[in-house]
C-alpha positions as protocol buffer text, in pm:
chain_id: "A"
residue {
  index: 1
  type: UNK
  ca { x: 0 y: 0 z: 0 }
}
residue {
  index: 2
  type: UNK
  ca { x: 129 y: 355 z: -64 }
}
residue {
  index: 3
  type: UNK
  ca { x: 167 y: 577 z: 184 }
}
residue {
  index: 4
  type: UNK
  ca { x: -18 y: 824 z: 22 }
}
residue {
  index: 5
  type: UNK
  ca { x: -318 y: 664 z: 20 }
}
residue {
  index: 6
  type: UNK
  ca { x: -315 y: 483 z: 381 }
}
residue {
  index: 7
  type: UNK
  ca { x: -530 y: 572 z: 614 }
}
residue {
  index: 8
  type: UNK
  ca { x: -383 y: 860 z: 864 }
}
residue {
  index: 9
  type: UNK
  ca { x: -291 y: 684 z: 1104 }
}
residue {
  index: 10
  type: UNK
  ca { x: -25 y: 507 z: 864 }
}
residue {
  index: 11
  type: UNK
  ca { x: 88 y: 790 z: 705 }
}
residue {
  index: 12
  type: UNK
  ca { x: 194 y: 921 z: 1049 }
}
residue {
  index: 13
  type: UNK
  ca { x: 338 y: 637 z: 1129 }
}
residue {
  index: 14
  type: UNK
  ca { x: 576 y: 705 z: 831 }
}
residue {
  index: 15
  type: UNK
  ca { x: 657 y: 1070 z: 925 }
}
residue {
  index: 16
  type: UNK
  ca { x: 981 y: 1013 z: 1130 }
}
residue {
  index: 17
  type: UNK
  ca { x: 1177 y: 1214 z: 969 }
}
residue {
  index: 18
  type: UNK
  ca { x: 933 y: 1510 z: 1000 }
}
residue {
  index: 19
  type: UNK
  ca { x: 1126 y: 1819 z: 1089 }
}
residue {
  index: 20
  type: UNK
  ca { x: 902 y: 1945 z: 1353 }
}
residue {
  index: 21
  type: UNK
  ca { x: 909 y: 1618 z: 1492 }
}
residue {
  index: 22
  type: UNK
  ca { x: 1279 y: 1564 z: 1499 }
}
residue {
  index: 23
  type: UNK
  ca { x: 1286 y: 1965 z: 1688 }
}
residue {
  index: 24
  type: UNK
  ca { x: 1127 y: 1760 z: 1929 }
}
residue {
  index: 25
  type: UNK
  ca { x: 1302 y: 1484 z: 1993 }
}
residue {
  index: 26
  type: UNK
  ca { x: 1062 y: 1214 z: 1842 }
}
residue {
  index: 27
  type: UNK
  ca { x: 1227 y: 883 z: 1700 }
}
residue {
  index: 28
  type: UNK
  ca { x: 1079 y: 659 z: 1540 }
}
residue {
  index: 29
  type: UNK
  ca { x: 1045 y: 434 z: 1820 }
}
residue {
  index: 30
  type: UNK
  ca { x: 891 y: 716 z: 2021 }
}
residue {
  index: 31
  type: UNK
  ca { x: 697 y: 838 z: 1704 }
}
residue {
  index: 32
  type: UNK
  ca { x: 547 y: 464 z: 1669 }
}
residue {
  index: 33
  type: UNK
  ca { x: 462 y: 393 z: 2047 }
}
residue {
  index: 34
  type: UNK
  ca { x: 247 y: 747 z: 2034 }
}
residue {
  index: 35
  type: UNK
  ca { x: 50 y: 657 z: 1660 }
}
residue {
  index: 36
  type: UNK
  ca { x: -10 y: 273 z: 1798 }
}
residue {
  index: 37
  type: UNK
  ca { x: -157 y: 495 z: 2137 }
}
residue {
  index: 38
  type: UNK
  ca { x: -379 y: 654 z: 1917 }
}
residue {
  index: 39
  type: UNK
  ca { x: -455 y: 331 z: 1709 }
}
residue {
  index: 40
  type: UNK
  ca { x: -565 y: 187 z: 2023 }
}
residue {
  index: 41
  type: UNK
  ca { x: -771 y: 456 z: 2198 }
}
residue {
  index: 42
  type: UNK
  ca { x: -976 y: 493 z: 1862 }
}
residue {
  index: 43
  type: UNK
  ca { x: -1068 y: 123 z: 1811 }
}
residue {
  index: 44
  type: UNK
  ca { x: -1179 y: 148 z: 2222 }
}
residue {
  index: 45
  type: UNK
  ca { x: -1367 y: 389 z: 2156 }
}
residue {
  index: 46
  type: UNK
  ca { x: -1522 y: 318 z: 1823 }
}
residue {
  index: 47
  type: UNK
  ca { x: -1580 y: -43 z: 1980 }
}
residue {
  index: 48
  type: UNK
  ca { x: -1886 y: -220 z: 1971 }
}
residue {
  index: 49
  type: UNK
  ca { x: -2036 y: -267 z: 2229 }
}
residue {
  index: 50
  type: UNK
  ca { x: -1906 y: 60 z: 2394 }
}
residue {
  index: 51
  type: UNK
  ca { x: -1661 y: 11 z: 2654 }
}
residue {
  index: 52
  type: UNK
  ca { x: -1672 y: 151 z: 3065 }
}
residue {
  index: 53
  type: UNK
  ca { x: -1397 y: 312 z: 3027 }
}
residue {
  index: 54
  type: UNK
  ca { x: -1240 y: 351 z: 2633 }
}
residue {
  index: 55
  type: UNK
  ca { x: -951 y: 605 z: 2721 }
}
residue {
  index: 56
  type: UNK
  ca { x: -686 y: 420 z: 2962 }
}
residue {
  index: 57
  type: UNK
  ca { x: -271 y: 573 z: 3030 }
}
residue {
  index: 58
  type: UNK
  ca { x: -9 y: 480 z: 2856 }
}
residue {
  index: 59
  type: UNK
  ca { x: 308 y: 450 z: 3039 }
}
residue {
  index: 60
  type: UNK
  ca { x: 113 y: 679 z: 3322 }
}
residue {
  index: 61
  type: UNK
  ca { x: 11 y: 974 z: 3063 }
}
residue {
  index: 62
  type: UNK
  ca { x: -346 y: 1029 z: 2911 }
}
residue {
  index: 63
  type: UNK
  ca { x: -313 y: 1008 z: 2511 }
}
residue {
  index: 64
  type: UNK
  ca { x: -329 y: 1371 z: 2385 }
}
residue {
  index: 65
  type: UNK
  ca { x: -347 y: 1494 z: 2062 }
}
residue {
  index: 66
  type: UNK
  ca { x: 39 y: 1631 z: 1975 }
}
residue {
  index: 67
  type: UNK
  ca { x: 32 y: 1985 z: 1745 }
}
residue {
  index: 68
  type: UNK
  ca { x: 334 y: 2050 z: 1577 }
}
residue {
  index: 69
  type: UNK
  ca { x: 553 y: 1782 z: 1792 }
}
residue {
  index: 70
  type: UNK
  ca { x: 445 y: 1928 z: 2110 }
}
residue {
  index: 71
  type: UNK
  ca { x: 300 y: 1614 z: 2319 }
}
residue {
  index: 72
  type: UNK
  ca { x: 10 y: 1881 z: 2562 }
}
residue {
  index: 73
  type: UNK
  ca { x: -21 y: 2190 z: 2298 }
}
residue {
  index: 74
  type: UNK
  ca { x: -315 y: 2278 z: 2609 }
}
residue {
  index: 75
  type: UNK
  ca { x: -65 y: 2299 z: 2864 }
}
residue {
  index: 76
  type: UNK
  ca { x: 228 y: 2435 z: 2705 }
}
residue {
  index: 77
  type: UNK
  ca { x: -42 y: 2741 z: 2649 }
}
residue {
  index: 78
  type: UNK
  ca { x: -196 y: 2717 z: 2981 }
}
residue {
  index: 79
  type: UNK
  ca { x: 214 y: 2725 z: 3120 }
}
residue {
  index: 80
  type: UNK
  ca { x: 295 y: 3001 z: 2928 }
}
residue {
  index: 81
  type: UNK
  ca { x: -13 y: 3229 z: 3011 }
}
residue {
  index: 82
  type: UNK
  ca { x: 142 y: 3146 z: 3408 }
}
residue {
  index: 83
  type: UNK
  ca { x: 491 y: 3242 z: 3309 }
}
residue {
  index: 84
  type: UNK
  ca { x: 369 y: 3571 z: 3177 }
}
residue {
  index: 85
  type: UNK
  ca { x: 142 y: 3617 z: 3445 }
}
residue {
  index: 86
  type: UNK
  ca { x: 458 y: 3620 z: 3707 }
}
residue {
  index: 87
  type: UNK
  ca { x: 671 y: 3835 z: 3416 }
}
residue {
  index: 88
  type: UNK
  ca { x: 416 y: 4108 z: 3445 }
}
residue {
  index: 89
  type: UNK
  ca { x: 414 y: 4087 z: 3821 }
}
residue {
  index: 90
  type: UNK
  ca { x: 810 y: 4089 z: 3852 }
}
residue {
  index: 91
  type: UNK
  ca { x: 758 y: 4401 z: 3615 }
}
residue {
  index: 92
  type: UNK
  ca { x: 510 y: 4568 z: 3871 }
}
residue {
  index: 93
  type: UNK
  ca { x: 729 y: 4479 z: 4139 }
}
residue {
  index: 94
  type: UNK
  ca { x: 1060 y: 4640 z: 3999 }
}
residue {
  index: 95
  type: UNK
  ca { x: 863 y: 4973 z: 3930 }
}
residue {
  index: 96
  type: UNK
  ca { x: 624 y: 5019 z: 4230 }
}
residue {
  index: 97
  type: UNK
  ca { x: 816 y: 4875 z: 4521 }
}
residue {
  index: 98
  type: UNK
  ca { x: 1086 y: 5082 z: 4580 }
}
residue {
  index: 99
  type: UNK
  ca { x: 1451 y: 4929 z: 4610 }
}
residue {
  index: 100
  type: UNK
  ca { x: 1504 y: 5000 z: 4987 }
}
residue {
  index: 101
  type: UNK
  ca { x: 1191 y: 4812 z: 5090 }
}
residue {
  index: 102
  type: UNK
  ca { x: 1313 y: 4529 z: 5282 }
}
residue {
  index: 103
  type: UNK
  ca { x: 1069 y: 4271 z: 5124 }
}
residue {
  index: 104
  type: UNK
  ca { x: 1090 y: 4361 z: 4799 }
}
residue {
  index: 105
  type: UNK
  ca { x: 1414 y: 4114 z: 4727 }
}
residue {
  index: 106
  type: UNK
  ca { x: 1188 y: 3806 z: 4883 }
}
residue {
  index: 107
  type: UNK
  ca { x: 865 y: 3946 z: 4649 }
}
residue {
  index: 108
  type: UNK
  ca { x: 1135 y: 3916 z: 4379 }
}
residue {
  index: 109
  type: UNK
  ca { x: 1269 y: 3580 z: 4448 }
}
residue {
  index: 110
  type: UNK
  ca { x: 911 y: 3431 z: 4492 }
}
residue {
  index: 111
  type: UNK
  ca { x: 822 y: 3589 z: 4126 }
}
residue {
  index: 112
  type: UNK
  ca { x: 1121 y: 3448 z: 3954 }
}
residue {
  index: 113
  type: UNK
  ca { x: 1099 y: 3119 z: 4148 }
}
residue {
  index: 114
  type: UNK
  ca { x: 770 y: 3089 z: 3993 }
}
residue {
  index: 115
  type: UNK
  ca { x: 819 y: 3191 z: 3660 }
}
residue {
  index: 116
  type: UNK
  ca { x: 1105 y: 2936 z: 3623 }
}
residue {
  index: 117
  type: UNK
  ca { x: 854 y: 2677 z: 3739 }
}
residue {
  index: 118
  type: UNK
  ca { x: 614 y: 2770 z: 3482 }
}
residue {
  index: 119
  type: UNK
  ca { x: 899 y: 2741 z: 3225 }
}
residue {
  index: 120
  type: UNK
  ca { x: 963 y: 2413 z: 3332 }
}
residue {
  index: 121
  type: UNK
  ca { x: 616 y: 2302 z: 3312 }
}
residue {
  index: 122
  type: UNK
  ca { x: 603 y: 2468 z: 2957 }
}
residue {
  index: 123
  type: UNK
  ca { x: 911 y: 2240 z: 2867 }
}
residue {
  index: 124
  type: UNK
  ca { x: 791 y: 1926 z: 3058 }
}
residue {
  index: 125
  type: UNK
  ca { x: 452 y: 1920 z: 2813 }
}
residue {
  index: 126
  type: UNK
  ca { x: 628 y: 1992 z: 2525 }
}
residue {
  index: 127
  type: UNK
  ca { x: 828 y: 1675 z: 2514 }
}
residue {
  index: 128
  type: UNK
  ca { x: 823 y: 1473 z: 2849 }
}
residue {
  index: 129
  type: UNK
  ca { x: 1177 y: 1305 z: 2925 }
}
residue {
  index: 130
  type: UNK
  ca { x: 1290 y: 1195 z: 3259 }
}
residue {
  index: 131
  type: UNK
  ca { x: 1492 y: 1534 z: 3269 }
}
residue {
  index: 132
  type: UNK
  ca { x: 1200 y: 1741 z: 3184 }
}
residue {
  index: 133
  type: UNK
  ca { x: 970 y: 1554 z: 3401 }
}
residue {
  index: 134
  type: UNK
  ca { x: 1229 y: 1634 z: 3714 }
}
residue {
  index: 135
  type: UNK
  ca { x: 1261 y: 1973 z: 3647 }
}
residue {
  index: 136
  type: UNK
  ca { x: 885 y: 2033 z: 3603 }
}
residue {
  index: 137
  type: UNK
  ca { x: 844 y: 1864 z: 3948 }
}
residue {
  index: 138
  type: UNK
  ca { x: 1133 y: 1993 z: 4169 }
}
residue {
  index: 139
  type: UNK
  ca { x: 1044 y: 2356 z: 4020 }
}
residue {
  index: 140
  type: UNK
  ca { x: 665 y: 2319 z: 4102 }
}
residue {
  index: 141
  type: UNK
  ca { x: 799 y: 2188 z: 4474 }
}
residue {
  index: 142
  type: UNK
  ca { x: 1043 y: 2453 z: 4516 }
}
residue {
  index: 143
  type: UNK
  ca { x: 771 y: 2696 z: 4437 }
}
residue {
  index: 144
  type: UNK
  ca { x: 503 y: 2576 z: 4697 }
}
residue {
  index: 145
  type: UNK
  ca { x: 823 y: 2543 z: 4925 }
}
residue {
  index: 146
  type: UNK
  ca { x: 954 y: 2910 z: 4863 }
}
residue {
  index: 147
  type: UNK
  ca { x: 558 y: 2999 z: 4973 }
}
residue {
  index: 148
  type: UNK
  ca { x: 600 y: 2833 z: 5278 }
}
residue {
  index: 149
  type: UNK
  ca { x: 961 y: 2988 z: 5345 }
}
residue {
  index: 150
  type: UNK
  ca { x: 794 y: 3329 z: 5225 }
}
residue {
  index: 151
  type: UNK
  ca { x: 481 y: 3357 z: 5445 }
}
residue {
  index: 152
  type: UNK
  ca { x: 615 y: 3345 z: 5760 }
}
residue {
  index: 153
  type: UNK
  ca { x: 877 y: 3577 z: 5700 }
}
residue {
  index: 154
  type: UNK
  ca { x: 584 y: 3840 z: 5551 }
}
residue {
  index: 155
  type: UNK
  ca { x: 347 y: 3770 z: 5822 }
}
residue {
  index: 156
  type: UNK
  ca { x: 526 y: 3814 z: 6115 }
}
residue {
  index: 157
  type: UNK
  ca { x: 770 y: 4117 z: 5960 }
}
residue {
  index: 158
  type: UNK
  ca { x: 1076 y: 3839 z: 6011 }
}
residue {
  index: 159
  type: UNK
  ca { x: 1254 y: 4104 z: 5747 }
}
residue {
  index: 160
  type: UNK
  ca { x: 1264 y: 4378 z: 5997 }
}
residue {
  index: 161
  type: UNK
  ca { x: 1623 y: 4440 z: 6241 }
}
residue {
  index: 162
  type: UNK
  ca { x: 1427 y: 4565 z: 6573 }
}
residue {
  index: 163
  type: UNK
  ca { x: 1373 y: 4358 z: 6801 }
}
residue {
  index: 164
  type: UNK
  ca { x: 1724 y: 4186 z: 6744 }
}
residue {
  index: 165
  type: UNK
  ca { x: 1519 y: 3850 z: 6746 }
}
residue {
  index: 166
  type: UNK
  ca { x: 1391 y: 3890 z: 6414 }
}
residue {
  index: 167
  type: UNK
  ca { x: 1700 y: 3836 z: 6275 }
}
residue {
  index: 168
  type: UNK
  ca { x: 1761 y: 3517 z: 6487 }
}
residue {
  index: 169
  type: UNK
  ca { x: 1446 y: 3411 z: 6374 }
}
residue {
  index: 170
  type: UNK
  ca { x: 1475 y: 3465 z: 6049 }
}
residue {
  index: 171
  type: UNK
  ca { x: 1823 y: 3263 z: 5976 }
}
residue {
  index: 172
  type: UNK
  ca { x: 1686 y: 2965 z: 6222 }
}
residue {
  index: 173
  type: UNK
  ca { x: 1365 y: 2965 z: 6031 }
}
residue {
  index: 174
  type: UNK
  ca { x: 1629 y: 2952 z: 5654 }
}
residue {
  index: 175
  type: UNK
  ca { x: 1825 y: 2664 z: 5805 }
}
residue {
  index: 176
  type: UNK
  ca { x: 1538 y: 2544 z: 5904 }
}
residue {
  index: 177
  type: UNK
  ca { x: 1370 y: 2543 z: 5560 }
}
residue {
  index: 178
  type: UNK
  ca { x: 1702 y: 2474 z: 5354 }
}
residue {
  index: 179
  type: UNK
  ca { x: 1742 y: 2104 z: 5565 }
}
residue {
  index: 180
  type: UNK
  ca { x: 1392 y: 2017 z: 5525 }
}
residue {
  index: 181
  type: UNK
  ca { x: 1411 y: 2056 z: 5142 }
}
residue {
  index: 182
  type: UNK
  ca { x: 1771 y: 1882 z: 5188 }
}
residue {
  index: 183
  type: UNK
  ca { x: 1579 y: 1633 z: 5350 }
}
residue {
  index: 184
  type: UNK
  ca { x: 1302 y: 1602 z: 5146 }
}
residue {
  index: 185
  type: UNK
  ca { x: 1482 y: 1607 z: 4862 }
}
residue {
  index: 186
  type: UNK
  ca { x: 1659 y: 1277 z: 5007 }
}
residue {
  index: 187
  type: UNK
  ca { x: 1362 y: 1114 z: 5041 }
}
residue {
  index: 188
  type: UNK
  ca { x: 1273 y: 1175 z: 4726 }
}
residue {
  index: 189
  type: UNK
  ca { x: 1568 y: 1020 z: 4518 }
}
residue {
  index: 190
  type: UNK
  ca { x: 1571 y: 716 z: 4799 }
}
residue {
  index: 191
  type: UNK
  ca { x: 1218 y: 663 z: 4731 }
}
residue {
  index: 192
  type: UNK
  ca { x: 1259 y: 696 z: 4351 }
}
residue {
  index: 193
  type: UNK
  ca { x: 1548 y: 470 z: 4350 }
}
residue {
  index: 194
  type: UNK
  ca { x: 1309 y: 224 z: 4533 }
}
residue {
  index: 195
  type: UNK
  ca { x: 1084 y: 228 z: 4269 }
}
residue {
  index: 196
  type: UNK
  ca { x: 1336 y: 159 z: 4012 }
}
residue {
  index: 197
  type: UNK
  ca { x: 1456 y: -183 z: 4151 }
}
């Protein structure tokens, strides 16, 4: 059969050497695994009689629709929309706060901590990897964790020198923060390496 004429599910199949695919990283073992996804999902759902549940994970992800090599076009957009979102409120930051407020460094940091999340979310649903996927999570934790380092210091004015122990506070409550995300972060790889074996 020509590839021309078979049906489109074959003539993807036959588009490995598709530039924007290639952009993205897709081989044709990678490229074949997603079309025989799709192959799948359509006869479950086109299946007679209908199935409880037609649309199952593959390899833990839902099958999405790719545009232009991206594997979630959806979230990429959604990501970026978030990235810009914290851009513009860097941007207010830097021109309304002025430079000798003492918070304004830790409104900063918690703008470009989340903006580099967001960036790693935008590259995670491009084209998920075991790299991307780690970045995506450890910048989505160390944004919730920045929150949590953030609040307390804003609440209770932890940023101010009088009385003297604010400051004490203030670098027991870091240490405090940076061994629990040292910890954490142990955990994590232990628990990951469990998984593995």
């Amino acid at each position: 059969m020509s590839i021309l004429t078979g049906s489109p599910k074959e003539r993807l199949i036959h588009e490995c050497s598709a530039l924007h695919l290639r952009l993205f990283f897709w081989t044709c073992p990678t490229n074949c695994d997603y079309v025989c996804q799709h192959i799948i999902t359509d006869r479950r759902i086109s299946r007679e009689p209908p199935m409880l549940n037609p649309i199952v994970q593959y390899h833990g992800k839902w099958p999405f629709d790719r545009l232009l090599g991206m594997q979630e076009p959806a979230s990429v957009l959604f990501s970026f929309f978030n990235l810009l979102a914290h851009h513009d409120g860097i941007s207010k930051v830097r021109s309304k706060i002025p430079a000798d407020y003492p918070m304004r460094g830790y409104y900063l940091w918690f703008g470009y901590v989340g903006w580099a999340s967001w960036l790693f979310s935008m590259i995670f649903h491009t084209r998920d990897f075991d790299l991307t996927e780690k970045l995506d999570y450890y910048a989505a934790g160390a944004s919730v964790f920045y929150g949590m380092f953030y609040t307390p210091i804003r609440v209770f004015r932890l940023d101010e020198d009088r009385p003297p122990v604010k400051a004490t506070m203030l670098r027991l409550w870091t240490v405090t923060c940076v061994l629990f995300f040292l910890v954490k972060d142990a955990q994590q790889d232990i628990a990951g390496e469990r998984l593995k074996a």
